[in-house]
N, C-alpha and C positions, 0 to 999 in steps of 0.2 A: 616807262622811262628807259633809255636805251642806253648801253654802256658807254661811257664818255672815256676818249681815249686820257690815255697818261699823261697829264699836262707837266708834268715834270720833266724836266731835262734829263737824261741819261746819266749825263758823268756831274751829278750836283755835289760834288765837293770841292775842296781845293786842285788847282792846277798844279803838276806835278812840280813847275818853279815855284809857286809859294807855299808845297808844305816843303819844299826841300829848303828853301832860306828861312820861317819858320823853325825849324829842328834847329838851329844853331841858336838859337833866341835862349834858349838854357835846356839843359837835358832833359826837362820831363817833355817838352813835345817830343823831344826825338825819340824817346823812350815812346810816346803814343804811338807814334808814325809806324812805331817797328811791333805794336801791337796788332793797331787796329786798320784791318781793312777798308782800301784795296791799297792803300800806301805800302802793307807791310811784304807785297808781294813786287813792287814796283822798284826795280834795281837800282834807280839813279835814287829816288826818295830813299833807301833806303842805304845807301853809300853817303848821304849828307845826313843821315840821322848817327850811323856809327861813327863816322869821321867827326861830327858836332860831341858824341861820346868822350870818344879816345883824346880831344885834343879839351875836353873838362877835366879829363882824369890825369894829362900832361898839367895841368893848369894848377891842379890839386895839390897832387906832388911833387911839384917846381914850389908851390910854395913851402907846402909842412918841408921841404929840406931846406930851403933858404931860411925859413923862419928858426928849425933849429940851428943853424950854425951863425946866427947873429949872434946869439946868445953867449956864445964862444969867444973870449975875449980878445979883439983885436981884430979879429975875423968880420965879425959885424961890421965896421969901420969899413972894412975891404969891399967888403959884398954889397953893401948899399947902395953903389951905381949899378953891379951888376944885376942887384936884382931889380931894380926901377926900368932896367932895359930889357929885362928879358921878359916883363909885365908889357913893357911897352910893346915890344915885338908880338907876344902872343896875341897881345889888342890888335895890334896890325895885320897878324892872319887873320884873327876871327872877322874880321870887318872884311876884310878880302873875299871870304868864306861864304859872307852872305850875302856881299853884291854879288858873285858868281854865281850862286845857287839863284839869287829871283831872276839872273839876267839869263836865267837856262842852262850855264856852264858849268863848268867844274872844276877848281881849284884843289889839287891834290897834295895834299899838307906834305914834305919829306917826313918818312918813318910812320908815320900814323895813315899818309892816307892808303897807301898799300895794305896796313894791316883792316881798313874798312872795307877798301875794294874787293878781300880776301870774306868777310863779313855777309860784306852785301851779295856775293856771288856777278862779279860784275867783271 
């Protein structure tokens, strides 16, 4: 019986646009992405995995601050639209985040996405 070539495809994983929209999906893919090979060498995948990071970890503590100072009497009262907007806005990047990323692009968050492009080596 004679060696049958490689019927598999070469590059049988995800397309560099769907693990980089993928990674925004919540941090453990993007955390995968930036493990496991060949993602974790691949510069854009790996700029929409720390950017999908950094803007969970803005998300995080946007809230525990707003959440403490609700608590604050009178304050609370004050901050309820603002913090319903700045949830909403953050929704509004992330969805921006991950049309760019499947459509092959790159939507560069102010302040976080520089500190990802500095990450990713890009």
């Amino acid at each position: 019986m004679a060696d049958e070539p490689n019927t598999t495809p070469a590059n049988s994983g995800l397309s560099d646009d769907a693990a980089s929209g993928l990674a925004y999906l919540t941090f453990i893919p993007a955390i995968i992405f930036l493990v496991v090979a060949p993602y974790n060498t691949n510069p854009k995948v790996k700029f929409h995995a720390w950017q999908s990071i950094f803007l969970t970890i803005a998300w995080i503590a946007a809230w525990i601050i707003l959440t403490v100072l609700a608590f604050v009497p009178f304050v609370g009262w004050i901050l309820l639209p603002i913090h319903l907007l700045l949830f909403l806005g953050i929704f509004i990047l992330w969805l921006i985040c991950i049309i760019k990323a499947f459509q092959g692009g790159k939507f560069v968050v102010p302040i976080i996405g520089p500190l990802a492009q500095k990450q990713a080596g890009a």
